[in-house]
C-alpha distance (Angstrom), angle and dihedral (degrees) to the residues before:
residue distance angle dihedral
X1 . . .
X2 3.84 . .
X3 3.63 87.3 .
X4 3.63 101.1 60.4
X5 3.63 84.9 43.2
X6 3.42 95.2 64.8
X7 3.91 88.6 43.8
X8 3.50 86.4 60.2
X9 3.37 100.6 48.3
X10 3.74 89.1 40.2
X11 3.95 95.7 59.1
X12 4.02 94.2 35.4
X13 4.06 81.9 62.2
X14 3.61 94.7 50.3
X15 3.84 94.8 48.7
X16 3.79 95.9 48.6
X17 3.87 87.6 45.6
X18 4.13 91.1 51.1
X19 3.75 81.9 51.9
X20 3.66 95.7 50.6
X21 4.04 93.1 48.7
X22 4.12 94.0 38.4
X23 3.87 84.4 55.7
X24 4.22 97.8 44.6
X25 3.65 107.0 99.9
X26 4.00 128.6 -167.0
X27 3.77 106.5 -120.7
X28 3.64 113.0 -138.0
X29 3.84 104.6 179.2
X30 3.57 128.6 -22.5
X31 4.05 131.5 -171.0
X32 3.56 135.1 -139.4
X33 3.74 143.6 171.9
X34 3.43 139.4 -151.5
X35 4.07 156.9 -171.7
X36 3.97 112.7 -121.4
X37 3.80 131.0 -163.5
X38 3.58 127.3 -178.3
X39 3.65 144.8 -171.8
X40 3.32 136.6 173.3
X41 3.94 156.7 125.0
X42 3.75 144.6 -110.9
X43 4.01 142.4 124.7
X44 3.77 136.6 -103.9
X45 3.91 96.9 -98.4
X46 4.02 113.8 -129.3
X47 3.96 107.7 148.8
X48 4.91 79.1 -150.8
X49 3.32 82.1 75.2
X50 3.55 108.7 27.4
X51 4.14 80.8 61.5
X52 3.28 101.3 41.0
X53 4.01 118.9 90.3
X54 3.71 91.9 -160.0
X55 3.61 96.5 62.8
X56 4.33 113.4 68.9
X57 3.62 103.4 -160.6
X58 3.70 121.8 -155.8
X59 4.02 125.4 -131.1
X60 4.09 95.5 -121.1
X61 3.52 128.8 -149.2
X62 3.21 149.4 -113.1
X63 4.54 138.8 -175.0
X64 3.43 129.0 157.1
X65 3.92 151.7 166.6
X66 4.06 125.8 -136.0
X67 4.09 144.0 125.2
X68 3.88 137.5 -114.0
X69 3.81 136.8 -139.4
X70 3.42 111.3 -157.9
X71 4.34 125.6 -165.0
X72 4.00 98.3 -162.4
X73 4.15 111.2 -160.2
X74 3.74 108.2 -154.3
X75 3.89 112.2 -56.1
X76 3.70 102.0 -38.1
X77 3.11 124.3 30.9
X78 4.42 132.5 61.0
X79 3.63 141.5 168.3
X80 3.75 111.7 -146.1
X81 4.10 134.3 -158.8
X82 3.68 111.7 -163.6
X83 3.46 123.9 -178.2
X84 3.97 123.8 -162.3
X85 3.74 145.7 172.2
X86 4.13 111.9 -147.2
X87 3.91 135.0 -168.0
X88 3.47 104.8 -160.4
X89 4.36 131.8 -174.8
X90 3.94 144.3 -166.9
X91 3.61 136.9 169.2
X92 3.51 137.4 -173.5
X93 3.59 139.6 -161.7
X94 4.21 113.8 -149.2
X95 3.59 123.4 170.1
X96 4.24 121.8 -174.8
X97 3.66 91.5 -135.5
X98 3.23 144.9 6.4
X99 3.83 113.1 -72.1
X100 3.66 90.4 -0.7
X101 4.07 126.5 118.4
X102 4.00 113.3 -47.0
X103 3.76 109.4 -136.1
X104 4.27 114.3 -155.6
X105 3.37 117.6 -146.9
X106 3.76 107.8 -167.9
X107 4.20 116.0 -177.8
X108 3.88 121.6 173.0
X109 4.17 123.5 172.5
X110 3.68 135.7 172.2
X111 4.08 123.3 -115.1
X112 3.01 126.0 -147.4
X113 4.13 102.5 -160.7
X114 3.84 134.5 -155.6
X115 4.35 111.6 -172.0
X116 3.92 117.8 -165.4
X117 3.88 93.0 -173.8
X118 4.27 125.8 178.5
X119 4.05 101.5 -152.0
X120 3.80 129.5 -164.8
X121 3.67 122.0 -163.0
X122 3.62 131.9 -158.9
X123 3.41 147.1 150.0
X124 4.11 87.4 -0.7
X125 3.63 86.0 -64.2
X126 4.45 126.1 98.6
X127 3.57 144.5 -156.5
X128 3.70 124.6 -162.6
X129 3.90 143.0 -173.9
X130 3.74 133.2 177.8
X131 3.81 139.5 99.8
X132 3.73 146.5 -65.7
X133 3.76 129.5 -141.7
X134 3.29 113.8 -166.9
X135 3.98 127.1 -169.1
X136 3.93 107.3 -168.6
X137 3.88 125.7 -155.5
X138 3.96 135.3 -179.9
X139 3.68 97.0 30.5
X140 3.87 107.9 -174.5
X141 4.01 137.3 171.3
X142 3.45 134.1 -164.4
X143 3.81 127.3 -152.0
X144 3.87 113.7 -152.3
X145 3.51 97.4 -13.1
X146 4.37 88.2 -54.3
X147 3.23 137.1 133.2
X148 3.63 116.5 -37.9
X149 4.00 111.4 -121.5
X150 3.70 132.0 -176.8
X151 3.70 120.5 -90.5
X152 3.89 96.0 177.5
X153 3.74 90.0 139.0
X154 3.90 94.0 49.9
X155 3.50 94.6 61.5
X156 4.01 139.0 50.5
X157 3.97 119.8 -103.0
X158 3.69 91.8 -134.5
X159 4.15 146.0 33.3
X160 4.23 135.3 -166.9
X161 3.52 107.6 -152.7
X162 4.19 124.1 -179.0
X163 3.75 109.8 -140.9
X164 3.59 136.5 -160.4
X165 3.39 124.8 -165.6
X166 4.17 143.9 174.8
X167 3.64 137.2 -178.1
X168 3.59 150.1 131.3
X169 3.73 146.9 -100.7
X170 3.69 107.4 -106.2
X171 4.44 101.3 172.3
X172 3.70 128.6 12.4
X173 4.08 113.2 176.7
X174 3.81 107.8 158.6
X175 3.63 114.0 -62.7
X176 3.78 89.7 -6.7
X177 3.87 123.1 92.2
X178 3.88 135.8 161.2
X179 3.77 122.8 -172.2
X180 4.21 137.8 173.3
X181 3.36 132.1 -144.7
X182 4.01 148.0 121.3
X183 3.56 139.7 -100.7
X184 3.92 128.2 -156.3
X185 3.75 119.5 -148.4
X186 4.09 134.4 179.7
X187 3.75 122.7 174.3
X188 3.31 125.1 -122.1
X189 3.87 103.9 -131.9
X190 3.50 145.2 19.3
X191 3.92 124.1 -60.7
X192 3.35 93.5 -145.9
X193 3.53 135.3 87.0
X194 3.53 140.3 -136.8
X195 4.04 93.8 -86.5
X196 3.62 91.3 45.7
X197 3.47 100.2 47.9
X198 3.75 92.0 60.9
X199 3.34 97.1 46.6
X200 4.04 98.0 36.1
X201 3.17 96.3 -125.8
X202 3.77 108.4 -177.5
X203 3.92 91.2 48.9
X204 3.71 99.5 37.2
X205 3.33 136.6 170.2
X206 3.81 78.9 24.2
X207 4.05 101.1 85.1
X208 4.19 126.5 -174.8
X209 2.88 133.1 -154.9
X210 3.97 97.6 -137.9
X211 3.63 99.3 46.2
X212 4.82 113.4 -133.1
X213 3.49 119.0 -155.4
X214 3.69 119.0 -122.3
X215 4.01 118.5 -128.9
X216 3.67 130.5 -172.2
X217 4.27 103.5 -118.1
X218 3.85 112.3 -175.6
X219 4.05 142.5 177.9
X220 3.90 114.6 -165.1
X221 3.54 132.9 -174.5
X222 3.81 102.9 -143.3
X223 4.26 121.7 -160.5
X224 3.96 109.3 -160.4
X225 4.03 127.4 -169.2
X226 3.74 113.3 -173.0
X227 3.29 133.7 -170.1
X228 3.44 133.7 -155.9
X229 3.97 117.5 -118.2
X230 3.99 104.6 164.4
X231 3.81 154.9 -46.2
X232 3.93 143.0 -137.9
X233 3.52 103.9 -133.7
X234 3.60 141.3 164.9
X235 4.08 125.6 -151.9
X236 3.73 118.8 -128.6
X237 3.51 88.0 -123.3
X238 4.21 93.7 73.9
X239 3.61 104.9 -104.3
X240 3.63 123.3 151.6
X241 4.24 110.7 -82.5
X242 3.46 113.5 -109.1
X243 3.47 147.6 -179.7
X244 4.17 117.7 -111.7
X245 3.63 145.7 164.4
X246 3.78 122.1 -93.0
């Protein structure tokens, strides 16, 4: 009786485990999608004012709202399209001389932002690297806490920024998963233009004599909910790869 017991047992665990390894597939590459928010702070790079103790920058800051499409390669390794929508703000205190009047200069824009991002997982946790182009709108500056006017002219239409960024799974359920993390960012070249570089514009009325070009620099602290879409996968058992939903 114990014998055919164990028989029993015996062949029901080698049928569930045929099951198990006739249903494992080898995925291939898989997509996803996902909802994005951001938030974050940073400053308007110039090393004028960084230097100069009569100028009291402001941290600025920066939120905004966007998506992802993400093309996943095997376990590791992803190339990611993020689009986003920005507000971002600085303000800076400058005085002439010391103990004299303090002018504030006060300049906000939007962004509209295109990532190409190259993302390694492991271990639920990610790095990434890849670039930002950024197409900015509505830029607007306030003298003195006054009306805000446009300075379209002042500044350039567009930016390429290299980004970094880290973080770490945080929920995975299925086809579901949410992660946090932050991405660095510094643009390339100067934001302003031709007309505001000869008049130094962003640290006016304080004027140098060796002109510094001013950068955007920012941290964010990025949300991301992704969503599954599909995956090219193969079963152990040799059938033909294919593509299916998740």
């Amino acid at each position: 009786m114990n014998n055919r017991i164990s028989q029993t047992l015996v062949l029901l665990t080698v049928f569930f485990l045929s099951l198990q390894v006739g249903n494992t597939q080898k995925i291939y590459f898989w997509l996803d999608a996902g909802l994005k928010v951001s938030a974050g702070s940073g400053m308007l790079y110039n090393n004028n004012l960084i230097n100069d103790r009569k100028i009291d920058p402001s941290f600025g800051s920066t939120y905004g709202i966007g998506g992802k499409l993400g093309f996943n390669f095997g376990q590791y390794h992803a190339f990611t399209i993020d689009g986003m929508y920005s507000r971002i703000g600085q303000k800076n205190d400058i005085r002439l001389e010391s103990g004299g009047d303090v002018t504030t200069r006060q300049i906000g824009w939007n962004s509209a932002d295109i990532f190409l991002m190259y993302r390694y997982n492991r271990n639920l946790n990610y790095v990434e690297i890849g670039a930002k182009y950024s197409l900015y709108q509505q830029r607007l500056e306030s003298i003195n806490q006054g009306t805000f006017v446009d300075v379209n002219d002042t500044y350039v239409d567009n930016m390429i920024s290299p980004v970094l960024g880290f973080g770490y799974y945080m929920f995975n359920a299925d086809a579901f998963t949410a992660n946090l993390g932050f991405r660095l960012s510094y643009g390339i070249y100067d934001l302003l233009t031709v007309s505001g570089i000869e008049t130094q514009a962003f640290t006016t009325p304080r004027v140098y004599e060796n002109y510094a070009s001013t950068n955007p620099a920012f941290i964010e602290l990025v949300l991301e909910l992704n969503f599954g879409l599909g995956q090219y996968a193969k079963s152990v058992c040799g059938k033909r790869a294919s593509f299916m939903g998740m």
